[in-house]
C-alpha positions in Angstrom: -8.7 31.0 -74.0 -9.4 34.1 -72.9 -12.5 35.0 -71.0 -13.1 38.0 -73.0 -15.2 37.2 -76.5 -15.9 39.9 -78.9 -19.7 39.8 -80.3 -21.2 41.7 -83.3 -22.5 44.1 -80.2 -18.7 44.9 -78.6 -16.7 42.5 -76.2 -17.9 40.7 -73.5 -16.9 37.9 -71.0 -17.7 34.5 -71.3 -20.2 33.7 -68.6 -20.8 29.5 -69.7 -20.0 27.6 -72.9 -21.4 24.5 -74.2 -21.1 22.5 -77.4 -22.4 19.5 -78.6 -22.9 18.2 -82.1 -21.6 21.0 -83.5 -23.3 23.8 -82.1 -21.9 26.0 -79.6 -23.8 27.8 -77.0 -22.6 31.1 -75.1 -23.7 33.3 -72.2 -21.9 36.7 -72.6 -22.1 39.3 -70.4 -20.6 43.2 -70.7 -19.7 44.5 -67.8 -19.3 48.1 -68.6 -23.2 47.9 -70.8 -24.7 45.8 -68.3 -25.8 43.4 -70.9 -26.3 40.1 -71.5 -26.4 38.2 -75.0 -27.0 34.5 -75.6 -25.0 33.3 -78.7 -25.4 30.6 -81.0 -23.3 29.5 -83.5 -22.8 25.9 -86.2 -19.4 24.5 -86.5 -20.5 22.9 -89.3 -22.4 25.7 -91.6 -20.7 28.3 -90.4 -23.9 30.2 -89.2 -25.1 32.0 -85.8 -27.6 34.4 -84.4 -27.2 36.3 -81.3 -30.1 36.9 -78.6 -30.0 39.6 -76.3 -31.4 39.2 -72.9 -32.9 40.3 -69.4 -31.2 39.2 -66.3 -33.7 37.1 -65.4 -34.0 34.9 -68.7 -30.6 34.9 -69.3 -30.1 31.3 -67.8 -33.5 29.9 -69.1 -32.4 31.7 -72.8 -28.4 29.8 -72.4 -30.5 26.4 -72.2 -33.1 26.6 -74.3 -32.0 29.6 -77.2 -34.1 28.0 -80.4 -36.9 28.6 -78.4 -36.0 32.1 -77.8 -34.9 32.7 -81.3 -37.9 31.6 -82.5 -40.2 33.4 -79.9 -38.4 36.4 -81.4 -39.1 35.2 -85.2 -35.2 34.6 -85.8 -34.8 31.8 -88.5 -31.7 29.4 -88.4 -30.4 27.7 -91.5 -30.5 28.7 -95.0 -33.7 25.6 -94.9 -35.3 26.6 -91.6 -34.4 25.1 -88.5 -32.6 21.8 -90.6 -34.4 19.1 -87.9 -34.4 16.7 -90.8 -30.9 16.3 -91.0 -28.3 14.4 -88.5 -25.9 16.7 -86.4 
């Protein structure tokens, strides 16, 4: 895989990955914007949001994204956040 990703805002490198239960977690970084975006995406419905971020919350943003998204009043799922139903 390469290490370069292309995002809705232009291509980045992969910084860290993680999935689990179908969702998959990336910290993308551009080198030539000096910008970092957090992304989320589900396997399983298809959907995603990306979250930019500083430097200094990039790591804190990678582990914890809902929270950002929804300090930043992003929704997920076409029914909220879909807590009720099993991963």
């Amino acid at each position: 895989m390469s290490p370069f990703v292309e995002s809705s805002r232009g291509f980045f490198e992969e910084l860290h990955r993680r999935a689990s239960a179908g969702l998959e977690v990336t910290l993308l970084w551009s080198r030539g914007a000096g910008k970092l975006v957090v992304s989320v995406a589900d396997t399983m419905t298809g959907e995603s949001f990306e979250l930019p971020v500083a430097r200094e919350e990039a790591l804190e943003a990678f582990n914890h994204p809902f929270a950002y998204a929804a300090g930043r009043g992003i929704t997920w799922g076409a029914t909220g956040w879909g807590l009720e139903r099993a991963r």
